[in-house]
LOMIDREN-231995 format. One record per residue: residue in one letter; x negated, y, z of N, C-alpha, C in turn. Coordinates in steps of 0.05 Angstrom, whole numbers. Layout:
BEGIN
  fike    n.xx    n.yy    n.zz   ca.xx   ca.yy   ca.zz    c.xx    c.yy    c.zz
     a       X       Y       Z       X       Y       Z       X       Y       Z
...
//
This chain:
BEGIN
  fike    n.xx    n.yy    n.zz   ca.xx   ca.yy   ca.zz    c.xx    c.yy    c.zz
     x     255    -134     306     229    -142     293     208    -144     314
     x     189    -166     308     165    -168     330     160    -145     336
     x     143    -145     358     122    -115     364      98    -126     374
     x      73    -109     368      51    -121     364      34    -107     381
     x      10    -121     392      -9    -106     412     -29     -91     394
     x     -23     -64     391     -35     -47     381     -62     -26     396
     x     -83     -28     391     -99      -9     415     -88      23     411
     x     -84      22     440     -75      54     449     -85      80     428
     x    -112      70     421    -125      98     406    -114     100     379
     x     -93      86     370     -82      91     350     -52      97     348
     x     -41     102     380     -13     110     382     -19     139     390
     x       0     154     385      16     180     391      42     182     409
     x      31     200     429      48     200     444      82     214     429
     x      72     243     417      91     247     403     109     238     383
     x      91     211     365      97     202     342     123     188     357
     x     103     167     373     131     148     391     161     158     397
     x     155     183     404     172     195     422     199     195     400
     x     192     213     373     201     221     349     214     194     344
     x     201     171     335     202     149     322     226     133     336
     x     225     140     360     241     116     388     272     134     380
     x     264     164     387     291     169     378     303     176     349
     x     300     180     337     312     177     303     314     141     307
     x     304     116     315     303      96     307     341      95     327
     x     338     107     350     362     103     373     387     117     349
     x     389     135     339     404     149     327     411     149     302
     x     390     121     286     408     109     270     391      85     264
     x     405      62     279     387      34     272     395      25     257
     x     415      28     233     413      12     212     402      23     189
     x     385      50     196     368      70     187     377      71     147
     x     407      87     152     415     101     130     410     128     128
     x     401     142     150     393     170     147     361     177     145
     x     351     186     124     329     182     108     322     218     113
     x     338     237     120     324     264     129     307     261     147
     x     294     283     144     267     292     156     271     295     189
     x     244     296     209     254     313     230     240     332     227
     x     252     357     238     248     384     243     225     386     263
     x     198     398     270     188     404     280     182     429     286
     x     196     448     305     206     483     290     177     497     311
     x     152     496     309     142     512     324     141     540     324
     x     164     555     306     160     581     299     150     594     264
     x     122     603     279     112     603     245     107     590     233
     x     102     559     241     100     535     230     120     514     228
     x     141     508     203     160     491     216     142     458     203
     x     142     440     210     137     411     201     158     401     196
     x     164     389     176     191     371     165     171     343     172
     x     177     321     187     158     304     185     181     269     177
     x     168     267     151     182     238     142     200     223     163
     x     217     214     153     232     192     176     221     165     178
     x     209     159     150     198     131     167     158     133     150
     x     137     127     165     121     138     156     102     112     179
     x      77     109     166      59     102     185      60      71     188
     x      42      56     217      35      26     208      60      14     196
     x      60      -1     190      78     -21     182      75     -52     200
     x      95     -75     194      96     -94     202      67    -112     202
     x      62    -110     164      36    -127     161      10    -118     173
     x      12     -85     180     -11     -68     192     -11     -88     213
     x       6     -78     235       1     -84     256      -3    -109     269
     x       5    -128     250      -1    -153     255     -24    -166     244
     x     -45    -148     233     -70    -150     231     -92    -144     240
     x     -89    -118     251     -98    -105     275     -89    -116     296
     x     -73    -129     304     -69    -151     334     -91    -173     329
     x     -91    -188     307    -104    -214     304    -127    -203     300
     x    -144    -184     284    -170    -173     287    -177    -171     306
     x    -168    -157     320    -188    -137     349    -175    -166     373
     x    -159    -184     377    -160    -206     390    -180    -223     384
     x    -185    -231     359    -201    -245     346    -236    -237     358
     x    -241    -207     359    -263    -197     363    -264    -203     409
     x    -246    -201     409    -246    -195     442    -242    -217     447
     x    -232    -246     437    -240    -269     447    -263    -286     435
     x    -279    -279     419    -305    -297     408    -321    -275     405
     x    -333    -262     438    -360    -256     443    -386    -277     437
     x    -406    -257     424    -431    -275     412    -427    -290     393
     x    -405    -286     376    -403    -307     358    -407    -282     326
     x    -411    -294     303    -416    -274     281    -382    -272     272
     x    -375    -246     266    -344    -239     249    -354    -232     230
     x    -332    -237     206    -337    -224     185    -309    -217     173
     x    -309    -195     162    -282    -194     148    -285    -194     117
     x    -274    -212     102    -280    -216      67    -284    -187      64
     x    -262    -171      57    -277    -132      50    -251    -123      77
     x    -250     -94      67    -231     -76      91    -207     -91     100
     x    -199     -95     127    -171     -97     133    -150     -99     114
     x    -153     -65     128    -132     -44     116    -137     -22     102
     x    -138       1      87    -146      18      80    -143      37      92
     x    -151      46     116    -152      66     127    -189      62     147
     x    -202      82     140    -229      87     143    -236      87     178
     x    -209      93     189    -211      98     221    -211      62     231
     x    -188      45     222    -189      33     227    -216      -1     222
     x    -217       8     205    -245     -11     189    -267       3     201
     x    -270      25     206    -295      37     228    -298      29     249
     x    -272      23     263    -274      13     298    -284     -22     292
     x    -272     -30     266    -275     -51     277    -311     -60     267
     x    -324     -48     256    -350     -41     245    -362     -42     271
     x    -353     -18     286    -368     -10     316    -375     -35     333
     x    -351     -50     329    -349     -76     345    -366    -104     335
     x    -380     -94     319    -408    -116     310    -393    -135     279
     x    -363    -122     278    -350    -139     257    -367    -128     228
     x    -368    -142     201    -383    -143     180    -372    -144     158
     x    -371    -134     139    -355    -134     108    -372    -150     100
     x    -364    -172      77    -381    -193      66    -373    -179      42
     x    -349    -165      27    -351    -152       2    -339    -122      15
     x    -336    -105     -21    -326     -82     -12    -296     -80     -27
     x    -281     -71     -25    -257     -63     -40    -251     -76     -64
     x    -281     -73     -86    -273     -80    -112    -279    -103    -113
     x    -289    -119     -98    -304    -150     -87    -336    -155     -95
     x    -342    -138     -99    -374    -135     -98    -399    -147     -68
     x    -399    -156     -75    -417    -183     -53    -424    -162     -35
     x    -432    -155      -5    -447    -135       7    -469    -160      26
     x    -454    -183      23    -467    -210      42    -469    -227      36
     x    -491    -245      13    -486    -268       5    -477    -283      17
     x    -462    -310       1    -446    -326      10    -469    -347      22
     x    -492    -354      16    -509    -371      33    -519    -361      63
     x    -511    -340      61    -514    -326      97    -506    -334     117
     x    -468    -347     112    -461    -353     125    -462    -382     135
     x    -452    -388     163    -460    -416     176    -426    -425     183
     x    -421    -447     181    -400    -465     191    -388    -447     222
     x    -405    -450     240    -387    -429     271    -393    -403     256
     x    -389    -391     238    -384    -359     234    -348    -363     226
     x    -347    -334     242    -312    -336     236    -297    -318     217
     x    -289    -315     197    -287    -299     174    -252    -292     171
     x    -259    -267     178    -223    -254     178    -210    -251     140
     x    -186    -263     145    -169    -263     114    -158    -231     126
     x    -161    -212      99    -151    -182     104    -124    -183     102
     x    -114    -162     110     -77    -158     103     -76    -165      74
     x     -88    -162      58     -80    -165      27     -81    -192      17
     x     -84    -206      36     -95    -235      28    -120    -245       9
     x    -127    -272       0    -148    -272     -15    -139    -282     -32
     x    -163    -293     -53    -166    -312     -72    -156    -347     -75
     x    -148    -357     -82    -149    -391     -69    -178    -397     -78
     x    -189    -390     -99    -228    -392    -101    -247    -382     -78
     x    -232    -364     -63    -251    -349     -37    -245    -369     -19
     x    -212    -383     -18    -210    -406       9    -220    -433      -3
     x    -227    -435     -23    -246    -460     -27    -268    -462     -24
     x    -277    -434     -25    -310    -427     -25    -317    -432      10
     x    -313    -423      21    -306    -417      53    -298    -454      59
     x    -286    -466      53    -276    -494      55    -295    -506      56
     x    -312    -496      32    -336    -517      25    -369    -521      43
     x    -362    -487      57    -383    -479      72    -371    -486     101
     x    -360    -510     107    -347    -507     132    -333    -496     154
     x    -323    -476     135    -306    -450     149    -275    -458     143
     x    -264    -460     164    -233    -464     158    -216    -433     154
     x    -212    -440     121    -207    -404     119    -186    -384     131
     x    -161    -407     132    -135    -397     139    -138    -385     174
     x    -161    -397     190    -152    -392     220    -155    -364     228
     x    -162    -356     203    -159    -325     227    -146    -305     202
     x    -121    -311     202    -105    -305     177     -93    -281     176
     x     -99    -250     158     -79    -227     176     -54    -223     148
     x     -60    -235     132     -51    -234     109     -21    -228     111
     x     -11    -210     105      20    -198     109      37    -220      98
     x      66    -216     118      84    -239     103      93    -229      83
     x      92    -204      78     110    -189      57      91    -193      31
     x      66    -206      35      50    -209      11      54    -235       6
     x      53    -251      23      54    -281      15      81    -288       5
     x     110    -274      12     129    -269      -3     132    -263     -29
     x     117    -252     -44     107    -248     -71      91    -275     -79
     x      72    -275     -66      61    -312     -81      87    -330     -81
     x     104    -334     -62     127    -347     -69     147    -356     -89
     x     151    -330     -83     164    -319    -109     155    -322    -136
     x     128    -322    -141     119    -329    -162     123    -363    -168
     x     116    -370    -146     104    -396    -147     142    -416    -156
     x     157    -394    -138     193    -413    -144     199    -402    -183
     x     189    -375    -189     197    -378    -213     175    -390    -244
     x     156    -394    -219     136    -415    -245     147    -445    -250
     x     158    -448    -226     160    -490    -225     182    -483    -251
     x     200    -466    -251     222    -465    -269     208    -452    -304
     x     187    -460    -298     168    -441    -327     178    -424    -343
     x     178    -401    -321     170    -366    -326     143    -362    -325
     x     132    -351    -338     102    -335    -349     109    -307    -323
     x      97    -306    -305      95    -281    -282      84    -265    -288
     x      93    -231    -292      74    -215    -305      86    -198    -273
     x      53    -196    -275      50    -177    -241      40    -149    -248
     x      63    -132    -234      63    -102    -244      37     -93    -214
     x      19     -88    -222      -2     -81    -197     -28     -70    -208
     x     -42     -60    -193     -73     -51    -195     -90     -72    -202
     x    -100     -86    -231    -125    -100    -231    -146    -111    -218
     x    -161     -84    -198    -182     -89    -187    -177     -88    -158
     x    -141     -79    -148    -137     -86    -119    -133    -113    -105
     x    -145    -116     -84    -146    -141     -59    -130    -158     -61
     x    -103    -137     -60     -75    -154     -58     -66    -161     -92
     x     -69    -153    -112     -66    -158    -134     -85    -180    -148
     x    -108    -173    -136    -125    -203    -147    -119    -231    -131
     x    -109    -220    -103     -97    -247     -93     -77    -263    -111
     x     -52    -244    -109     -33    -250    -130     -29    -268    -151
     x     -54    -254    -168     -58    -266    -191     -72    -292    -189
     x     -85    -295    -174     -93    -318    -161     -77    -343    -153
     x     -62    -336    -142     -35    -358    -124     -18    -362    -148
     x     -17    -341    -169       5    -339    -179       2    -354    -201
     x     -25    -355    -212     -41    -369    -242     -45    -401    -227
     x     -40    -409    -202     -54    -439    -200     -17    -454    -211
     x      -1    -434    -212      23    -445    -214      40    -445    -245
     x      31    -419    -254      44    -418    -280      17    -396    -291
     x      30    -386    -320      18    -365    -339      22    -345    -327
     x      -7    -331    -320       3    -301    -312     -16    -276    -324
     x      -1    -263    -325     -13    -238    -331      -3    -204    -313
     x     -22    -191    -310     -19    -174    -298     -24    -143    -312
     x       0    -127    -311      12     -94    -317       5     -75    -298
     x     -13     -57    -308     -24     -37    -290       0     -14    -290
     x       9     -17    -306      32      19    -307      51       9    -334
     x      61      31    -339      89      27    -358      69      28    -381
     x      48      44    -395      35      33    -417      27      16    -425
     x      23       2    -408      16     -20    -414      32     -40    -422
     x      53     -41    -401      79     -52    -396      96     -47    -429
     x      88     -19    -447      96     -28    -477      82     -32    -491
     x      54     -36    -488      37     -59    -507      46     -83    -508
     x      51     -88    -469      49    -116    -478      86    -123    -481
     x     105    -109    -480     126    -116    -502     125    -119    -530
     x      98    -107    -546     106     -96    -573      97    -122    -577
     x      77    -150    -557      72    -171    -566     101    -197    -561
     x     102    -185    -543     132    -202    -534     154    -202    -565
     x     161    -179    -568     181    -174    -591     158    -179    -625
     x     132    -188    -622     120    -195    -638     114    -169    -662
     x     115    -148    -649     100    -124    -669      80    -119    -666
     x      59    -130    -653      32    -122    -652      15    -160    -658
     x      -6    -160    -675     -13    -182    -678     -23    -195    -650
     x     -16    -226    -644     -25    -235    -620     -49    -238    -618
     x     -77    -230    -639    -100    -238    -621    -104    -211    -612
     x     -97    -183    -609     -95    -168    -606     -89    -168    -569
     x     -71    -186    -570     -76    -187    -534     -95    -188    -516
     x    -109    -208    -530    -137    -228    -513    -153    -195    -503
     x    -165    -170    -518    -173    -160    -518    -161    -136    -504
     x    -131    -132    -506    -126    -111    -490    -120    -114    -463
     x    -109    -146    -460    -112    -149    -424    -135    -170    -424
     x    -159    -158    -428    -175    -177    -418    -181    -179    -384
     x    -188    -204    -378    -187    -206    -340    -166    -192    -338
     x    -137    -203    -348    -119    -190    -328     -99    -218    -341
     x     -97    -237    -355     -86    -259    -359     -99    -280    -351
     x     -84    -309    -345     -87    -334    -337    -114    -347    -357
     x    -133    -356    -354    -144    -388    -361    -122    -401    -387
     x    -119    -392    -405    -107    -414    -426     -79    -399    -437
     x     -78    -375    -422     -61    -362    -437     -45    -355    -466
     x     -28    -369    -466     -18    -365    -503       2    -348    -512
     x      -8    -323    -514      11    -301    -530      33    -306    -545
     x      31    -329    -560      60    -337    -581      76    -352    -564
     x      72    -364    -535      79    -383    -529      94    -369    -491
     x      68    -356    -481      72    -348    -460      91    -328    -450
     x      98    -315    -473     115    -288    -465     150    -291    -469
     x     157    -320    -477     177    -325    -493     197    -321    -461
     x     191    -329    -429     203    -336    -418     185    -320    -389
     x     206    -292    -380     183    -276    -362     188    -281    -342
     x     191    -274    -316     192    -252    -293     170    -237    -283
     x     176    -211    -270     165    -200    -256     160    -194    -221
     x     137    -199    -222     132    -187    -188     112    -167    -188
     x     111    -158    -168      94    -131    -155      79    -137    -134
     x      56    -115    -134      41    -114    -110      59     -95     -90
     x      56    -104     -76      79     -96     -57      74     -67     -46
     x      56     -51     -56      48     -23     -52      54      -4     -76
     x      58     -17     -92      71       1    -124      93      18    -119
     x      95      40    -139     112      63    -139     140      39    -144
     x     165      38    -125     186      31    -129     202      35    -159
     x     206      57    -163     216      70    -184     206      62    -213
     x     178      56    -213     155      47    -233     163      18    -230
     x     165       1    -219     161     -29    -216     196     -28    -233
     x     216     -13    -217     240     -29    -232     243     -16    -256
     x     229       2    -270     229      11    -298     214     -13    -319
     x     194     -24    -304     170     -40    -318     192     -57    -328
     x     210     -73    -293     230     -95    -302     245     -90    -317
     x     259     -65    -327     280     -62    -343     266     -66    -377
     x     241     -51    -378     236     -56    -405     223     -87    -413
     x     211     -91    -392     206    -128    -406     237    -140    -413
     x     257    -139    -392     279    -148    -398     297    -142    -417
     x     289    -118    -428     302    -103    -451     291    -111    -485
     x     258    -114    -475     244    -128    -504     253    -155    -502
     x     255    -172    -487     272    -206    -487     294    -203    -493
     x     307    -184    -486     335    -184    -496     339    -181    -527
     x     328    -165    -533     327    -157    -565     317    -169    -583
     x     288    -196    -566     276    -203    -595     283    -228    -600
     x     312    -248    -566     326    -256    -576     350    -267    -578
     x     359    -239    -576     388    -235    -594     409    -241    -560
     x     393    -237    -538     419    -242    -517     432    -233    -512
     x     461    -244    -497     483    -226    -484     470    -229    -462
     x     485    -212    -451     476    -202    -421     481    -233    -398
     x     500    -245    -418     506    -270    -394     483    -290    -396
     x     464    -289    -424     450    -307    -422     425    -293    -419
     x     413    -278    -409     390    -269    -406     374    -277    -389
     x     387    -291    -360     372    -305    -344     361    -334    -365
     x     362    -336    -387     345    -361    -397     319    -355    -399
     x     321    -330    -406     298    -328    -415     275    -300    -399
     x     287    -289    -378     284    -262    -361     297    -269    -332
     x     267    -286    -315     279    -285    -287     287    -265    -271
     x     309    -273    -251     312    -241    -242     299    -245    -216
     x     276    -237    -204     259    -235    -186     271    -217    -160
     x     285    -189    -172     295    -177    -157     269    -159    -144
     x     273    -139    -134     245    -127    -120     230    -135    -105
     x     207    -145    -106     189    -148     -88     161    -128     -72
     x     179    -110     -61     159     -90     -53     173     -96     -22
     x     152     -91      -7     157     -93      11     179     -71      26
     x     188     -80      51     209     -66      63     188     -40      74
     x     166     -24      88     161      -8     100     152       7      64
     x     144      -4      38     147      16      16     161      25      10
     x     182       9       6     211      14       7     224      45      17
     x     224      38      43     232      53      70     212      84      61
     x     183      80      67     170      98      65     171     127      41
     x     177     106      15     180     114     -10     209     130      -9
     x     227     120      -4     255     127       3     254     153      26
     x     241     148      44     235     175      73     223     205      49
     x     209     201      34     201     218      20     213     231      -2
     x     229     220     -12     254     227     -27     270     238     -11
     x     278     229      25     296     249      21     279     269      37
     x     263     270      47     246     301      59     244     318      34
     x     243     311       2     237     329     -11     268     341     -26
     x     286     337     -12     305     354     -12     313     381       4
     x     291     379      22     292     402      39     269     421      30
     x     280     449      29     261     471      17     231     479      36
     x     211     477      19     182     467      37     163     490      12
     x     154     493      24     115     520      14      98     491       3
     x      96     470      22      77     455       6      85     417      27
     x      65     406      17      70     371      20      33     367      38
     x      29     355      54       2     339      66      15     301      69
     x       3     293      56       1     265      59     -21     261      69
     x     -20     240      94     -48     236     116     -56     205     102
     x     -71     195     100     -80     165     100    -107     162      85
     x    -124     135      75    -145     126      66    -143     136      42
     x    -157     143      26    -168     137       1    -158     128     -19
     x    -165      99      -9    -172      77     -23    -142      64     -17
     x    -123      84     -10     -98      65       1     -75      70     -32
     x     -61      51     -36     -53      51     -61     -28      60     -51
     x     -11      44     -24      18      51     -19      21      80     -14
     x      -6      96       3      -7     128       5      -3     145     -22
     x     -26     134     -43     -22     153     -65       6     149     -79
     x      21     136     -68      50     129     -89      59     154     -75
     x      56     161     -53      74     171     -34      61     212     -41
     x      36     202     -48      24     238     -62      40     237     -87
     x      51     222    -105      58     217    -126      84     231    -135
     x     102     219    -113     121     232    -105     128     269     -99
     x     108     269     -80     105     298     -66      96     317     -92
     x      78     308    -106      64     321    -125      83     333    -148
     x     104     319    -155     126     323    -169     149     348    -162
     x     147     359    -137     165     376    -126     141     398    -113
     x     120     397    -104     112     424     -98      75     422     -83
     x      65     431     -76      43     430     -78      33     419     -56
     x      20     392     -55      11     367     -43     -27     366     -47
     x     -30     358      -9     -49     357      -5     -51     333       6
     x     -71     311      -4     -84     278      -1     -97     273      22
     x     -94     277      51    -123     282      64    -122     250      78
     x    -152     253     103    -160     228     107    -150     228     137
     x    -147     254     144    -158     261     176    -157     286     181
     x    -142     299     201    -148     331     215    -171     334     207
     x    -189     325     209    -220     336     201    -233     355     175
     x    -201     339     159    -210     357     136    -195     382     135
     x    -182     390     144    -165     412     153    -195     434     165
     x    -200     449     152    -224     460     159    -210     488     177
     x    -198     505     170    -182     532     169    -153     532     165
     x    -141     556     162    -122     561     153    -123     567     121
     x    -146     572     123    -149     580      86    -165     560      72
     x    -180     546      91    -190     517      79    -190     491      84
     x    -193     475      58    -187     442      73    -199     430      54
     x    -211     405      56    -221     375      36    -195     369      23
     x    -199     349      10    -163     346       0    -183     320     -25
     x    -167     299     -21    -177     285     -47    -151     282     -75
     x    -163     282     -93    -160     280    -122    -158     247    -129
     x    -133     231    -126    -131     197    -130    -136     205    -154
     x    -123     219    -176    -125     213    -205    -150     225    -220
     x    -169     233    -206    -188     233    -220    -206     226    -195
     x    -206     209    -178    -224     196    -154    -246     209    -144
     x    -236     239    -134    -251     261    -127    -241     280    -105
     x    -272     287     -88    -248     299     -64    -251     330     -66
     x    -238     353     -67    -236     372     -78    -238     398     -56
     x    -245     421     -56    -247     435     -30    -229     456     -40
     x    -214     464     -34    -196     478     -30    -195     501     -15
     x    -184     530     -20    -174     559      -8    -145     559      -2
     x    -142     576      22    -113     582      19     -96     569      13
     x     -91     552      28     -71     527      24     -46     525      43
     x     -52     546      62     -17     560      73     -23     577      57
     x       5     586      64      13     610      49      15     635      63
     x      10     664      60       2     679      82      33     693      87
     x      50     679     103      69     680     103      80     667     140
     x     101     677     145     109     662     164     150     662     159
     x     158     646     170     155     615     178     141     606     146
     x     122     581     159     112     566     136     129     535     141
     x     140     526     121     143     499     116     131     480      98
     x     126     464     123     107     440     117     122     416     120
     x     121     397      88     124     364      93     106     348     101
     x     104     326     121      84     310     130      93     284     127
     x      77     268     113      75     239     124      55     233     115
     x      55     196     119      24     183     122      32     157     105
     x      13     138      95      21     110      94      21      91     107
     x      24      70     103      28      48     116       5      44     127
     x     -18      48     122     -42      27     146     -48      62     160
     x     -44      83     160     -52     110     181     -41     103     201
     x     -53     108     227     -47     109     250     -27     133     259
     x     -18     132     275       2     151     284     -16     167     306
     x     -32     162     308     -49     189     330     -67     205     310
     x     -64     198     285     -78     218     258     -61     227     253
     x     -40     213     252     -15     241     246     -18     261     263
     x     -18     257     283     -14     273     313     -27     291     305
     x     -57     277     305     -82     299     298     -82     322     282
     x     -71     312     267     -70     329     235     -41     356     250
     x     -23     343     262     -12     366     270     -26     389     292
     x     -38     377     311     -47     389     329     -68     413     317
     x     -88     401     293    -105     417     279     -88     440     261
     x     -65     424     247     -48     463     240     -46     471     262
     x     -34     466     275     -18     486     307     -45     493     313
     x     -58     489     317     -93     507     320    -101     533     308
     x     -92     533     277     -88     558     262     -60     576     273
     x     -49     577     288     -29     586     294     -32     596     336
     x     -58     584     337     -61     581     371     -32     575     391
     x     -26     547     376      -2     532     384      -9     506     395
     x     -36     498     403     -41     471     410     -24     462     432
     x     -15     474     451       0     464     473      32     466     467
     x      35     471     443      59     458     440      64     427     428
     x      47     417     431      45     389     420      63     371     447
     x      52     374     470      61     364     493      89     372     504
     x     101     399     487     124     408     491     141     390     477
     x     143     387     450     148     369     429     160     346     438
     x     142     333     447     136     304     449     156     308     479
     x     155     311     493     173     318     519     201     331     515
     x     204     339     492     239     340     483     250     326     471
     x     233     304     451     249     273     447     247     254     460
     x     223     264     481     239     237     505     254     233     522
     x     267     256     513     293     264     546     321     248     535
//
C-alpha cells in the first residue's frame, strides 16, 4: 500500500516500532491480539491495528503540501479535514480557514471568496451542490481533492446499483460530512434515503412490507430522502450502503432486516431475491473493518478498564467506545491532557454529547490492565502521549524509550 508524507509531529517513535513489527509477523494480518506492553504495575494491551488510516494520511499529505506550496495565497478548507482537533489545529496555525463547521453551518460567506482562493475538499468528501457552487465562483473544486478512495467507493457503488434501479438506503449519520456527501452523489443517480440506526431501519421496513401508512414517511425521514421520493413506489427494489465509519456489526444487521422485510412482503426464494434486494456487500472501509475487528479481539483478554484516544466529533472512534463499553469500563478521551492524575481524568460522554470529570479511574491495585486504542484520524504520537502520561502516575516515563528499543531489534 502507498505510504504517505506525513509530518514528523504526528509519528511515534514507539507506535512505529510496535506497528513495523506485528505488521513483519503477520502480513496477511490474521492475528487480531493485542500487544502486551508489561511495564510492571501497569500492563497496556494496545490494539493491533489502531490509528491513521490510508484516507487520513492521504489528506494530510495533500493539505499541508497544498499549504507549503501556495505561500500568500488564501486556503480554505469547506469544514474539518479530519476529526481529530490536533490535526485541524495545525492546520489553523498555518493561516488555513474553515468556511463551515461539522454540521455545515456557514462560518465564511460564500461571497468572500475570489476565483485564485484555493479551497481544500475534506477526507469526507462534499456535496455535488458545494462543487457547483465553487464552479460557479471560479474555483475548480476537485484540485485540491483529499476525499478518501474508500468514500468515493461508496458513491460508486451507489451510483452501479442505481443505473440498475435500486432505491439506495444509506445506513449513516444524517448530519455527518461523509453521509451528506453520500446522499448527495447518491440521489443525482437514483431514490435515496438515509437510516440512522436499526430503529429506524424498522420503521422504515414496516413501510416497505406496507404496515405503516405511506404518508407517514414524508414526516418520519424528513431531510433524509431524495427530491421526489415515492414510498409506494421507491422501496419495492433496495440496496444498501454505509458511511464507511459505522459500527460493522450494525450496518450488516440493518442489511439483513431490509432484506428480510423484501423477502417476506414478496413472497421470495432465496434464489430470487437479488430482483428485488441488491447485494452491495459491505461497504465500510478496510482500516473500520480492521480497527473494529483489533478491538474485538483485545477484548478477549482480561483488562480493569478500556481508554479510547481520538476527536470527539470522530464517528469511526465512538464505534470503537461502543464496543469497549460493552465489556468493561471505557474512557473517550481527546489527548494525554485529559488524563489529569491517577485518580482523575476528562473523559467525554458521545451519547449524551458531554464531557464528564471523573475520580479514580485506575484501580488502586497493581498490576493494572489497560486496553488502548485510537481511531482512524488520531495520530500515533497521541497515542504515545497518552501512554507516557499513565507511566507518569507510576514514575515510569523512561520506560517509554525502553519499549520502543525492544521492538526494534
Amino acid at each position: 500500500m502507498k505510504t504517505f508524507n506525513v509530518p514528523i509531529i504526528y509519528r511515534s517513535p514507539l507506535i512505529s516500532a510496535i506497528k513495523q513489527k506485528r505488521k513483519q509477523q503477520d502480513r496477511m494480518k490474521k492475528d487480531f491480539s493485542p500487544t502486551l506492553l508489561d511495564f510492571g504495575p501497569l500492563r497496556i494491551l494496545l490494539a493491533r491495528h489502531f490509528g491513521f488510516c490510508y484516507g487520513v494520511e492521504n489528506a494530510i499529505e495533500i493539505a499541508f503540501r497544498t499549504v507549503e506550496e501556495n505561500e500568500g495565497r488564501r486556503i480554505f478548507l469547506l469544514s474539518e479535514m479530519i476529526h481529530n482537533p490536533q490535526v485541524n489545529a495545525d492546520l489553523l496555525s498555518r493561516g488555513v480557514r474553515f468556511l463551515m463547521d461539522t454540521s455545515g453551518k456557514q462560518l465564511i460567506p460564500w461571497e468572500d471568496l475570489r476565483p485564485d482562493d484555493i479551497v481544500i475538499i475534506p477526507a469526507f468528501g462534499t456535496t455535488l451542490e458545494i462543487e457547483s457552487r465553487l464552479q460557479s465562483m471560479g474555483i475548480t473544486p476537485l484540485q485540491y481533492n483529499t476525499t478518501c478512495p474508500f468514500v468515493e467507493r461508496v458513491w460508486n457503488k451507489a451510483e452501479q446499483i442505481g443505473a440498475k434501479e435500486y432505491t439506495v438506503i444509506v445506513h449513516g449519520k444524517p448530519k455527518h460530512e461523509e453521509t451528506r456527501a453520500t446522499f448527495s452523489h447518491s440521489r443525482s443517480h437514483t431514490p435515496t434515503v438515509v437510516v440512522k440506526d436499526m430503529e429506524q431501519t424498522h420503521r422504515l421496513a414496516a413501510y416497505i412490507r406496507g404496515e405503516a401508512p405511506a404518508e407517514g414517511f414524508y414526516e418520519e425521514f424528513k431531510g433524509q430522502y431524495s427530491e421526489g421520493f415515492d414510498v409506494n413506489k421507491h422501496l419495492e427494489r433496495v440496496g444498501v450502503v454505509n458511511q464507511t465509519t459505522m459500527l460493522a456489526s450494525e450496518t450488516q444487521a440493518i442489511a439483513d432486516y431490509v432484506k428480510q422485510a423484501i423477502q417476506e412482503k414478496y413472497a421470495l426464494a432465496e434464489d430470487r431475491i437479488s430482483e428485488r434486494f441488491a447485494d452491495t456487500r459491505d461497504t465500510l472501509c478496510y482500516a473500520t473493518n480492521d480497527n473494529q475487528t483489533a478491538v474485538t479481539g483485545m477484548l478477549e483478554s482480561a483488562a480493569d478498564l478500556a481508554i479510547v484516544v481520538g476527536g470527539y466529533n470522530s464517528s469511526n472512534t465512538s464505534h470503537l467506545v461502543e464496543l469497549c463499553e460493552e465489556k468493561l469500563p471505557t474512557y473517550f478521551i481527546s489527548s494525554g491532557e485529559k488524563l489529569i492524575s491517577r485518580n482523575e481524568l476528562f473523559h467525554y460522554d458521545f451519547h449524551h454529547s458531554q464531557e464528564l470529570h471523573s475520580l479514580s479511574f485506575l484501580p488502586e491495585k497493581e498490576p493494572v490492565t489497560l486496553l488502548l486504542t485510537s481511531g482512524a484520524s488520531c495520530p500515533d504520537a497521541i497515542v504515545e502521549a497518552v501512554i507516557r502520561k499513565l507511566l507518569s502516575f507510576y514514575g515510569l516515563e523512561e520506560k517509554v524509550e525502553e519499549a520502543a528499543a525492544s521492538f526494534a531489534d
